[in-house]
ChimeraX commands (.cxc) that place a marker at each C-alpha (Angstrom):
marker #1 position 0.00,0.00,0.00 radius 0.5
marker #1 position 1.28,3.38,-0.17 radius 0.5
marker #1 position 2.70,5.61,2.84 radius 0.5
marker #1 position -0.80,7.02,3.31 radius 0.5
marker #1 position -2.35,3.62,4.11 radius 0.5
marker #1 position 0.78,2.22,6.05 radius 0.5
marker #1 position 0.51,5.28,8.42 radius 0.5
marker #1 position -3.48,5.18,8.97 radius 0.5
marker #1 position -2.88,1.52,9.70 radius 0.5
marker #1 position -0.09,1.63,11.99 radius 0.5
marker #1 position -1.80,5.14,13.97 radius 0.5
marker #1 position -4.82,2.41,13.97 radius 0.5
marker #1 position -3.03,-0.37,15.09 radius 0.5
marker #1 position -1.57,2.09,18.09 radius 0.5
marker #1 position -5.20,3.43,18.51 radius 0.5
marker #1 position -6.50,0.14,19.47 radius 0.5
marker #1 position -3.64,-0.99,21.90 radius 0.5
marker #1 position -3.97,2.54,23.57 radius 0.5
marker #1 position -5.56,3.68,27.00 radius 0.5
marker #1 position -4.59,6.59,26.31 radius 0.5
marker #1 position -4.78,9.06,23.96 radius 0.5
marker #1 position -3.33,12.69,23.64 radius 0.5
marker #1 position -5.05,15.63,23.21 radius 0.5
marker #1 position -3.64,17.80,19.98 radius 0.5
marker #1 position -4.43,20.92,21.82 radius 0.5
marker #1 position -2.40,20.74,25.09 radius 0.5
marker #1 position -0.73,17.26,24.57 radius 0.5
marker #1 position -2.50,16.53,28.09 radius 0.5
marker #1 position -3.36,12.24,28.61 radius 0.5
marker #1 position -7.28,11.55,28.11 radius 0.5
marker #1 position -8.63,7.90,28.26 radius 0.5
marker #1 position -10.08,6.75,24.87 radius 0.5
marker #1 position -13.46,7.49,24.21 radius 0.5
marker #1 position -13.38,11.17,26.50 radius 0.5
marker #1 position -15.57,13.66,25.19 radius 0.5
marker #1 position -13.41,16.74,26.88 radius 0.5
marker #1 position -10.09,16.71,27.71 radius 0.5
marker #1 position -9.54,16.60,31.10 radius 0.5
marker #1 position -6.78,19.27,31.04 radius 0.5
marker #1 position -7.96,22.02,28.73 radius 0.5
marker #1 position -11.32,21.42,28.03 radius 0.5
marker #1 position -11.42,21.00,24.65 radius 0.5
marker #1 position -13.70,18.69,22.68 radius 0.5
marker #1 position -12.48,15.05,21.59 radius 0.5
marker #1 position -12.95,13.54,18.35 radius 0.5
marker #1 position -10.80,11.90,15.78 radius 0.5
marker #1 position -9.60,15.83,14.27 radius 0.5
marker #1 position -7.71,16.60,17.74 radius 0.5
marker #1 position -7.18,13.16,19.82 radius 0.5
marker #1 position -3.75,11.74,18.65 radius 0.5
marker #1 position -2.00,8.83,20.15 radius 0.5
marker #1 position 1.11,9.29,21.78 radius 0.5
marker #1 position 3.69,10.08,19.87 radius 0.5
marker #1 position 5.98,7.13,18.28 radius 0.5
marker #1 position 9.44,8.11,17.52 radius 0.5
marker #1 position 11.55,11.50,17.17 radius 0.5
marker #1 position 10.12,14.36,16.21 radius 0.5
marker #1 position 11.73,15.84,12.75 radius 0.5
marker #1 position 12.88,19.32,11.56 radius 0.5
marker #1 position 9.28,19.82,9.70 radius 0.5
marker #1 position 7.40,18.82,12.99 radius 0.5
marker #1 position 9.18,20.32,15.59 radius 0.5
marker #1 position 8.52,23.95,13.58 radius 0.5
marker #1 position 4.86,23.06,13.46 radius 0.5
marker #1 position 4.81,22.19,16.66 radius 0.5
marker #1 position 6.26,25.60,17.87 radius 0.5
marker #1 position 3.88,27.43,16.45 radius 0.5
marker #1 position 0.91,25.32,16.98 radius 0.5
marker #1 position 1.54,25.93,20.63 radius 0.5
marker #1 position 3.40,29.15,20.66 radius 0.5
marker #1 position 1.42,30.22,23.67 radius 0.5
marker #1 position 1.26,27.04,25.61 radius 0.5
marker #1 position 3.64,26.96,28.67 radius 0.5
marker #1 position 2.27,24.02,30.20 radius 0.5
marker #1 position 3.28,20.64,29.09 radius 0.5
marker #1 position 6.06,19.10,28.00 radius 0.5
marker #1 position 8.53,18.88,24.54 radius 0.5
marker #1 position 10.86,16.75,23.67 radius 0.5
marker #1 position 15.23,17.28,23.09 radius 0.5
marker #1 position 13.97,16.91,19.64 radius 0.5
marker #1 position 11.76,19.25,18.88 radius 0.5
marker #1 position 13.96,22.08,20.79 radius 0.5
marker #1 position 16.97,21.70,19.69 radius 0.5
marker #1 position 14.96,21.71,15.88 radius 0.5
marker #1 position 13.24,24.59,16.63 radius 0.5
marker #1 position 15.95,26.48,18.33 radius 0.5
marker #1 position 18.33,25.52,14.99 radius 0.5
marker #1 position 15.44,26.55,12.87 radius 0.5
marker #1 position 14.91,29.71,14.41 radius 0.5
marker #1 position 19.05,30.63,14.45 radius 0.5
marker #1 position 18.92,30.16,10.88 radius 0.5
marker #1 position 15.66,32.07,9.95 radius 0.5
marker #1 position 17.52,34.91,12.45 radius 0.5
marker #1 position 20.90,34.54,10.17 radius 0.5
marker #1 position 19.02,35.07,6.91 radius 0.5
marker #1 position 16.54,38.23,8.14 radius 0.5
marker #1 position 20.23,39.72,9.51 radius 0.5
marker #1 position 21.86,39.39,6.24 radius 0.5
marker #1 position 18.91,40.24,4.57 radius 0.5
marker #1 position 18.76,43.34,6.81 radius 0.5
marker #1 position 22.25,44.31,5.86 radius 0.5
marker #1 position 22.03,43.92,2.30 radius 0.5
marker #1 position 18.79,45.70,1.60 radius 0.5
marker #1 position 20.22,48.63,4.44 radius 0.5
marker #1 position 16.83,48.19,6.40 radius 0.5
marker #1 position 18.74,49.16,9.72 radius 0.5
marker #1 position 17.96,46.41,11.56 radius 0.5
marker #1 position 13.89,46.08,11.18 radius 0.5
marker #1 position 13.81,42.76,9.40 radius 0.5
marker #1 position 16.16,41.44,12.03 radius 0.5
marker #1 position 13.47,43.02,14.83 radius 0.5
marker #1 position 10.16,41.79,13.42 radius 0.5
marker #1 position 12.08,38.20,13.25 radius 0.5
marker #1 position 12.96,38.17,17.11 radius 0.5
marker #1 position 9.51,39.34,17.64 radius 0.5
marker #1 position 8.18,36.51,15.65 radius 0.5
marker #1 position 9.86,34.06,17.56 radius 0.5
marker #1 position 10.32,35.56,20.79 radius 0.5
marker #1 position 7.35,33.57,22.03 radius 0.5
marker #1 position 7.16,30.47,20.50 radius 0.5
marker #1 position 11.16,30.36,21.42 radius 0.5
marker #1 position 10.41,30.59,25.24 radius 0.5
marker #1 position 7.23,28.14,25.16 radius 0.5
marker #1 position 9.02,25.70,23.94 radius 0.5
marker #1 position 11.80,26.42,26.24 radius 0.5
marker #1 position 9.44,26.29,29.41 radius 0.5
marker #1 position 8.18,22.92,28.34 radius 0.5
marker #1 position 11.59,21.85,27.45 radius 0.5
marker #1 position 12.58,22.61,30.73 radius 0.5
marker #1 position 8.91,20.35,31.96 radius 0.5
marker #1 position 10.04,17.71,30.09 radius 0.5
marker #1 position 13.29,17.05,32.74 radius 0.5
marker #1 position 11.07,18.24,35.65 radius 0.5
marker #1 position 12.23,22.27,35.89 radius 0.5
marker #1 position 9.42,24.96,35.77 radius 0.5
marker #1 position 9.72,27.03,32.70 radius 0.5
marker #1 position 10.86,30.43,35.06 radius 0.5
marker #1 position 14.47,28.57,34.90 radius 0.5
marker #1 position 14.55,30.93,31.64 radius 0.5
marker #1 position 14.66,34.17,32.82 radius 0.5
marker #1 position 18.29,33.32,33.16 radius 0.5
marker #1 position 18.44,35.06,29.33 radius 0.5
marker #1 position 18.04,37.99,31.36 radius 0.5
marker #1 position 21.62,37.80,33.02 radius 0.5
marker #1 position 22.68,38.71,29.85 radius 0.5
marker #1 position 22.59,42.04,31.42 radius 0.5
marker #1 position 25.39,40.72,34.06 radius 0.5
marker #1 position 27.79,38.95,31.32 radius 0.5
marker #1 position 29.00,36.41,33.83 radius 0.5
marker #1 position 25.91,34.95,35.39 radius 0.5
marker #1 position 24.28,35.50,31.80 radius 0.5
marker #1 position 27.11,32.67,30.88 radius 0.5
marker #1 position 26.63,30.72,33.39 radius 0.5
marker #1 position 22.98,30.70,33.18 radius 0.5
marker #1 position 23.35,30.20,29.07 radius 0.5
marker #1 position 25.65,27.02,30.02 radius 0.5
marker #1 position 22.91,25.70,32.56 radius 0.5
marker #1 position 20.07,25.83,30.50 radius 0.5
marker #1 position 21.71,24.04,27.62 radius 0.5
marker #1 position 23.04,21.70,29.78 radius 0.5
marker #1 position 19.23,21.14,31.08 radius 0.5
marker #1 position 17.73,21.08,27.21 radius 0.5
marker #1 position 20.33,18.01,26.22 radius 0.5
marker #1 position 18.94,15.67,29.03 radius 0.5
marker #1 position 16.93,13.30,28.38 radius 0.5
marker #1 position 13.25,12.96,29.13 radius 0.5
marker #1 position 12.11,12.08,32.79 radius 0.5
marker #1 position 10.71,8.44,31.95 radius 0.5
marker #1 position 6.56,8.65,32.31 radius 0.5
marker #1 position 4.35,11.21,33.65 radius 0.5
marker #1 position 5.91,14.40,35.90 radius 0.5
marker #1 position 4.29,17.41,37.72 radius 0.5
marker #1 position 3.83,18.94,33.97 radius 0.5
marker #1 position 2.43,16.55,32.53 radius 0.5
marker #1 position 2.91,13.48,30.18 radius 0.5
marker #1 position 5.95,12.31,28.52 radius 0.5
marker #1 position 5.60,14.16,24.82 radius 0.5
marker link #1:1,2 radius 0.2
marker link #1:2,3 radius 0.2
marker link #1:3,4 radius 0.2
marker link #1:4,5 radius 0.2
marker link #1:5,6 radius 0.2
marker link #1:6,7 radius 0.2
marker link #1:7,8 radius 0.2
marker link #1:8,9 radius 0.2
marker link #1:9,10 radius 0.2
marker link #1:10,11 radius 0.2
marker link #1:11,12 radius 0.2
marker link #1:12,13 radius 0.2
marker link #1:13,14 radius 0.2
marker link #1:14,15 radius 0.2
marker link #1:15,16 radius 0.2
marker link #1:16,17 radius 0.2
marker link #1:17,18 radius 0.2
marker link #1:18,19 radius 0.2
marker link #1:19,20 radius 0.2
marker link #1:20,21 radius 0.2
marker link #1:21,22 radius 0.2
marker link #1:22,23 radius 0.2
marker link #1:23,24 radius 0.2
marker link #1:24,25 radius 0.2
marker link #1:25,26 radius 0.2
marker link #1:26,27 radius 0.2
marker link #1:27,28 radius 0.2
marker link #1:28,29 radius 0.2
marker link #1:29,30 radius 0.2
marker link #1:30,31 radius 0.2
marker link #1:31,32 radius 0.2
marker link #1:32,33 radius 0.2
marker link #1:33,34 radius 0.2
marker link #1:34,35 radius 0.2
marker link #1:35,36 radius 0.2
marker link #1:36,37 radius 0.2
marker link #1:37,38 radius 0.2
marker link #1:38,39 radius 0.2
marker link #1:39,40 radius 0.2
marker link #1:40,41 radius 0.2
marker link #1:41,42 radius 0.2
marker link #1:42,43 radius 0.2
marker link #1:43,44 radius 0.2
marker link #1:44,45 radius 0.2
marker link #1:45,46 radius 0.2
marker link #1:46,47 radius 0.2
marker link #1:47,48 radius 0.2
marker link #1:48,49 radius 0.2
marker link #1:49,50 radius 0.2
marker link #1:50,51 radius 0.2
marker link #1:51,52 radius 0.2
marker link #1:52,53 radius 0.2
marker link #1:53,54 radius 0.2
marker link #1:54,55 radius 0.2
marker link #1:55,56 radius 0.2
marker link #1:56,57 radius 0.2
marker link #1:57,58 radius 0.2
marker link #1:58,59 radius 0.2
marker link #1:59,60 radius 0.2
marker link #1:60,61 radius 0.2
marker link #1:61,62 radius 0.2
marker link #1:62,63 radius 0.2
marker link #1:63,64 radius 0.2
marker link #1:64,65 radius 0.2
marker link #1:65,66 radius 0.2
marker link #1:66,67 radius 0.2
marker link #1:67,68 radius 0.2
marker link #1:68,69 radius 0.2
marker link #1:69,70 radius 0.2
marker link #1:70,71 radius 0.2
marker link #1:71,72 radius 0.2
marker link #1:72,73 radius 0.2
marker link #1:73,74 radius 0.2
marker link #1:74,75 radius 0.2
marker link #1:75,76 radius 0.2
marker link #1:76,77 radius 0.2
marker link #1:77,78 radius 0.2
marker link #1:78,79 radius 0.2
marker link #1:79,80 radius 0.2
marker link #1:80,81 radius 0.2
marker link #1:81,82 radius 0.2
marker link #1:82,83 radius 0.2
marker link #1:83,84 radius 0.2
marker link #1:84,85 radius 0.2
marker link #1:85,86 radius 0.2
marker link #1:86,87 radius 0.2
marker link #1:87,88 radius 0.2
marker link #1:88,89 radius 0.2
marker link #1:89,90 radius 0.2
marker link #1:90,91 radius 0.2
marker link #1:91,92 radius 0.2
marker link #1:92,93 radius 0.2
marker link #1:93,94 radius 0.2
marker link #1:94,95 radius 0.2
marker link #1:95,96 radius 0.2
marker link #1:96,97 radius 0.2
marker link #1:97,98 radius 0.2
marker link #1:98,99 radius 0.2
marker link #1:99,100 radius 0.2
marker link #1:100,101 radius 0.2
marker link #1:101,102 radius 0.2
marker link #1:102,103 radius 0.2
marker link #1:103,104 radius 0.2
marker link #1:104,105 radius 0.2
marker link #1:105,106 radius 0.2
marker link #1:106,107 radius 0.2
marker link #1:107,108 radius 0.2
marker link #1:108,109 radius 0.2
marker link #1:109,110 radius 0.2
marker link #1:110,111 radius 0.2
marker link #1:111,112 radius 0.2
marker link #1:112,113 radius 0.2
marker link #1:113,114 radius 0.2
marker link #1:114,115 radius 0.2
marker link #1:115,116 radius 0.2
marker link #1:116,117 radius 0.2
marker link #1:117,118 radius 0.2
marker link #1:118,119 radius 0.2
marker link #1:119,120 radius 0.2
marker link #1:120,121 radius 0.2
marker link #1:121,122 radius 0.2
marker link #1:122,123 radius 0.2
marker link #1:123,124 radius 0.2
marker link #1:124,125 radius 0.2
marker link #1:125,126 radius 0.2
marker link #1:126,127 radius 0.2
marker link #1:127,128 radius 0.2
marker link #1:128,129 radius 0.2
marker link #1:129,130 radius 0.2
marker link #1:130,131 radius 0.2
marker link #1:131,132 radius 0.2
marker link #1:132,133 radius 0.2
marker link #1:133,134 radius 0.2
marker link #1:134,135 radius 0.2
marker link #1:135,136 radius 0.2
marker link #1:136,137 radius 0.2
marker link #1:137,138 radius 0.2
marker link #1:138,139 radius 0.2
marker link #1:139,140 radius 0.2
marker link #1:140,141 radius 0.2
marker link #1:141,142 radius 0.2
marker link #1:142,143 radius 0.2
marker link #1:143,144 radius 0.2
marker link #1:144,145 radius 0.2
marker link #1:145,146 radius 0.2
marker link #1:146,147 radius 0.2
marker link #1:147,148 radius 0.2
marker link #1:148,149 radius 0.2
marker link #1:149,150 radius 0.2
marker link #1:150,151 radius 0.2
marker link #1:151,152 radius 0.2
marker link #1:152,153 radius 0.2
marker link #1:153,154 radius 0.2
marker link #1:154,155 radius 0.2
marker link #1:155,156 radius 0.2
marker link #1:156,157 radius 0.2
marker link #1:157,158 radius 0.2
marker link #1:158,159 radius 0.2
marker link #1:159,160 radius 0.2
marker link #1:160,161 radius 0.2
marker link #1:161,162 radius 0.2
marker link #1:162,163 radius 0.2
marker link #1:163,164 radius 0.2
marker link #1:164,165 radius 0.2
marker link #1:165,166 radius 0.2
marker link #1:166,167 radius 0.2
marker link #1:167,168 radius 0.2
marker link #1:168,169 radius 0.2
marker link #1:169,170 radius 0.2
marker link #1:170,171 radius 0.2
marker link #1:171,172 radius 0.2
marker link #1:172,173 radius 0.2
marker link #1:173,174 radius 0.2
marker link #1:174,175 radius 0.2
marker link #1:175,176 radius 0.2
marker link #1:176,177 radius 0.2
view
């Protein structure tokens, strides 16, 4: 069959062996067959129940999941999909700044990309952080920027924290993305 059918079949196969299921909107853990998720509230059906997550997440997905949830701070995200989305949004921030340069904007194209980003950047961050059991607040480290030294040493923490692994099963933020 084609890649179409194989997936439907295997997200079918992992349906029926399931307890659980995901919601799409806040990744919270729902038994099959709820009709709100327990978390958020939303309606369940087939367009926003998912079941958990098989395998890494890619370049393509970790993106879409950033801005899917740009303003979720709850929950949790995988190495994966911040280390994607933090490459992602370097690059996209390289181009606008030589874009910027070239064109002689003085520096606007370069703004309205860190404005872009700005948000998705630190919810992904905060449930980065989740995902090993730190509350998202860790990040205001960025701001010792301002004081170069602790700004380095809070820089070398929090990537330190983002390369760890996943706390195995559910934590205080949730479920394991």
């Amino acid at each position: 069959g084609s890649r179409q059918e194989i997936t439907a079949s295997l997200n079918r196969s992992i349906t029926e062996r399931s307890v659980i299921m995901n919601c799409r909107n806040c990744g919270a853990e729902n038994e099959v067959g709820a009709v709100f998720c327990g978390n958020c509230g939303v309606i369940q059906s087939d367009e926003n129940a998912v079941a958990p997550r098989v395998g890494p997440v890619g370049f393509s997905e970790a993106i879409q999941l950033a801005f899917q949830r740009w303003s979720d701070f709850k929950g949790r995200s995988t190495r994966a999909e911040y280390w994607w989305f933090l490459l992602f949004s370097f690059g996209v921030s390289t181009i606008s700044t030589i874009v910027d340069l070239s064109l002689g904007l003085g520096g606007i194209l370069e703004g309205i990309t860190s404005l872009v980003l700005l948000i998705p950047s630190l919810a992904v961050g905060a449930r980065r952080l989740h995902d090993i059991n730190r509350t998202g607040w860790w990040q205001l480290g960025w701001l010792g920027w301002v004081l170069v030294i602790p700004g380095l040493a809070a820089t070398a923490l929090l990537w330190y924290w983002a390369a760890q692994p996943s706390d195995q099963g559910s934590n205080r933020f949730g479920p394991r993305p």
